[in-house]
N, C-alpha and C positions, 0 to 999 in steps of 0.2 A: 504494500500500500504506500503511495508516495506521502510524502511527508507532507500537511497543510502547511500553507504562508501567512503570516499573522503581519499585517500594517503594524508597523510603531510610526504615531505621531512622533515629529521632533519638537525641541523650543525652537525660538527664535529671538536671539539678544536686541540685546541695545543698538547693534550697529546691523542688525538683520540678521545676523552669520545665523545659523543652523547646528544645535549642537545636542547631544545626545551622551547621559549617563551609561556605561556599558553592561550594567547589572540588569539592564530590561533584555539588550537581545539576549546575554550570555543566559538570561534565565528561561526564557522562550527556548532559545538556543538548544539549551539543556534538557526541559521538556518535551522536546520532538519536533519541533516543527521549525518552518526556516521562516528570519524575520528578514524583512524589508521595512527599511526607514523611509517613509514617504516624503517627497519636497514639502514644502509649504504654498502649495498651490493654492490661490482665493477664487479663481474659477471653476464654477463648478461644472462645464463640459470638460476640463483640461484633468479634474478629481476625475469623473465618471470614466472616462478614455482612460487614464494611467491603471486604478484598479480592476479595470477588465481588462488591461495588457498584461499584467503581473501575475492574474488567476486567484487574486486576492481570496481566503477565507474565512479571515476574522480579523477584528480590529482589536489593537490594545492604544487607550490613550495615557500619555503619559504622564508623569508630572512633571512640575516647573512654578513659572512666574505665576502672580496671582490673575483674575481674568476680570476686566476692566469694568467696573459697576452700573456702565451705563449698560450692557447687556441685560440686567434685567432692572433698569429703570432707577438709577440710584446714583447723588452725584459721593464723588469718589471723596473719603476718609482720607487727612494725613497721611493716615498708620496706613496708608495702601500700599504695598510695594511695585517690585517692577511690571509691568503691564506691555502686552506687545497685540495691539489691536489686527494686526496680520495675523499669528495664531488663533489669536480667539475666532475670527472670519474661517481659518481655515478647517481647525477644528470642529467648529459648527457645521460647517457643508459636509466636510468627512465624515461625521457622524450622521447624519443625516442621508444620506448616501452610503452608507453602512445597513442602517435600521430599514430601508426599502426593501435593499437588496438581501433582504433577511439575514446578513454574517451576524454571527456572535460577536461581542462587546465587550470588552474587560477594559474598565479607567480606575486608572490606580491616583489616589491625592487628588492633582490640579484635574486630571480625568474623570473624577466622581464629582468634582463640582463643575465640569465643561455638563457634563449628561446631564444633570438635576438643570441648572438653567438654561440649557438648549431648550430644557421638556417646559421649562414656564417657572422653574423653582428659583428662588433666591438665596444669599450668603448672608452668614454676618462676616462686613468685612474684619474684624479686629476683632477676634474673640477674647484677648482683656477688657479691650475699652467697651465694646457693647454689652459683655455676660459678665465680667470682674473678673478680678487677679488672679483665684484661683485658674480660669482657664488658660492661663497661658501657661500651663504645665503640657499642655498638647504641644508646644513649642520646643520639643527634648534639646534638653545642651550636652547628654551623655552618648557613645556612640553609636550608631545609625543600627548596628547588628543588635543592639540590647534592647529589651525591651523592659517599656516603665509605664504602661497600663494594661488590662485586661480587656478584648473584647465579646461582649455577649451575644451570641447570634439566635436569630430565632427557631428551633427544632425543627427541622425537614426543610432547614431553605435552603439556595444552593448554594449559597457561603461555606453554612455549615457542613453539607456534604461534599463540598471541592476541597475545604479546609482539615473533615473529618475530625471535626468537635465543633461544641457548642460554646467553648467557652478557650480563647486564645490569645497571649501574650503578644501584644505586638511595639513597635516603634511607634513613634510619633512629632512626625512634619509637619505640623500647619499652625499658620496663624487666624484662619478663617474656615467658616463649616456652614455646614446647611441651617437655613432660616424657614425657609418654606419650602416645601417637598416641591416636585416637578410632576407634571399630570404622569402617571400612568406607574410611579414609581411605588416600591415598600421601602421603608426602614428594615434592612432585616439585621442588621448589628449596630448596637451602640455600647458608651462607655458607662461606667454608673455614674458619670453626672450628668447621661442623657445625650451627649453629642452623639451625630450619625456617625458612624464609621464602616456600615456596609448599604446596599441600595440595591437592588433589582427588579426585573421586569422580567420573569422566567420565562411567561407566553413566548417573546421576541430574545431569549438568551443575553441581556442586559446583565451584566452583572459588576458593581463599582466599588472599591475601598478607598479609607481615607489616609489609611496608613501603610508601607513601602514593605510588602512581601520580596521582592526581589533584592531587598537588600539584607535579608535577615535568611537565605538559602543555605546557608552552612550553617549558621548557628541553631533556625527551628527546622526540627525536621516536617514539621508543616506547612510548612513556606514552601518547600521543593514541593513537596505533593499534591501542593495547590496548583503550581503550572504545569504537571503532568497531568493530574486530573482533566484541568481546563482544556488542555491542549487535546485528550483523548477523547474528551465530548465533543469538543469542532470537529474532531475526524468523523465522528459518527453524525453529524448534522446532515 
């Protein structure tokens, strides 16, 4: 059986460049299937053309910068960080263009908050300033392989069965989280002070976290199992 090809969205800095952490392919990589880093294309015949040249199967979005708050109606916070209105454009059509053409979805961090406001949901930008001090312990200064919350998923979702438990130690990147859900989505993991940290749409194989599995692959052995899982159910799609 050939191996599936899984899209990796890239970033895209300050001066445009295109840049990519190697813990997403080497973890795809690892899991079976061959990734393709996509350009950062904003047209969306030049998106549709490229992913039916490739034979594209599933899409993973990645993380990154934060995504600019006029996408869902909000003008932008201080505390906002780097913002690249090219990404967010591009991102949106590739997903969108994903979800049609029925491919599986997996958005990891900036990825689980591209999916929720594509579908209509919004952020809190600054989760100190909007929710208090305690939350900016989602913010880890310890490192990226450790983990320093628990997340609880909901029994028979597909978090919990890609991840195989209900209940998993993970890292934590963010300074912003979901505010308002996106139409069509669930909450299916959060932490005990409530933040989202999983999100899917099983009908359409949607599936998003808020914290970096790919970087925690040697240290949990859940983390590896989770992109072999994933990867094993796009083959069977």
């Amino acid at each position: 059986m050939a191996k599936p090809i899984v899209i990796l969205s890239c970033d895209v800095d300050e001066e445009d460049r295109i840049r990519m952490r190697p813990e997403y392919f080497e973890a795809i990589s690892d899991a079976g299937a061959i990734p393709i880093v996509m350009p950062p294309f904003i047209e969306r015949s030049r998106i549709d053309e490229w992913v039916e040249r490739v034979g594209a199967d599933a899409l993973l979005l990645t993380g990154g910068a934060d995504i600019d708050p006029q996408f869902y109606g909000e003008t932008p916070l201080p505390q906002i960080g780097r913002v690249s209105l090219r990404r967010d454009a591009y991102e949106a059509e590739l997903l969108d263009c994903a979800l049609k053409r029925g491919m599986p979805v997996l958005g990891i961090c900036r990825g689980m908050q591209v999916i929720n406001v594509a579908l209509g949901g919004s952020l809190y930008q600054d989760m100190k300033l909007q929710m208090g001090d305690e939350f900016a312990m989602h913010d880890q200064t310890a490192p990226t392989e450790q983990a320093t919350h628990e997340v609880a998923f909901i029994a028979d979702s597909d978090a919990a069965r890609l991840f195989g438990t209900q209940f998993l130690p993970t890292n934590s990147h963010h300074h912003q989280c979901i505010r308002t859900v996106g139409a069509g989505l669930i909450v299916s993991g959060t932490t005990v002070d409530g933040v989202a940290e999983a999100i899917e749409m099983p009908e359409h194989n949607v599936l998003a976290v808020q914290f970096h599995p790919e970087r925690m692959t040697e240290s949990t052995p859940e983390m590896a199992s989770f992109f072999k899982n994933w990867v094993d159910k796009i083959s069977t799609i």
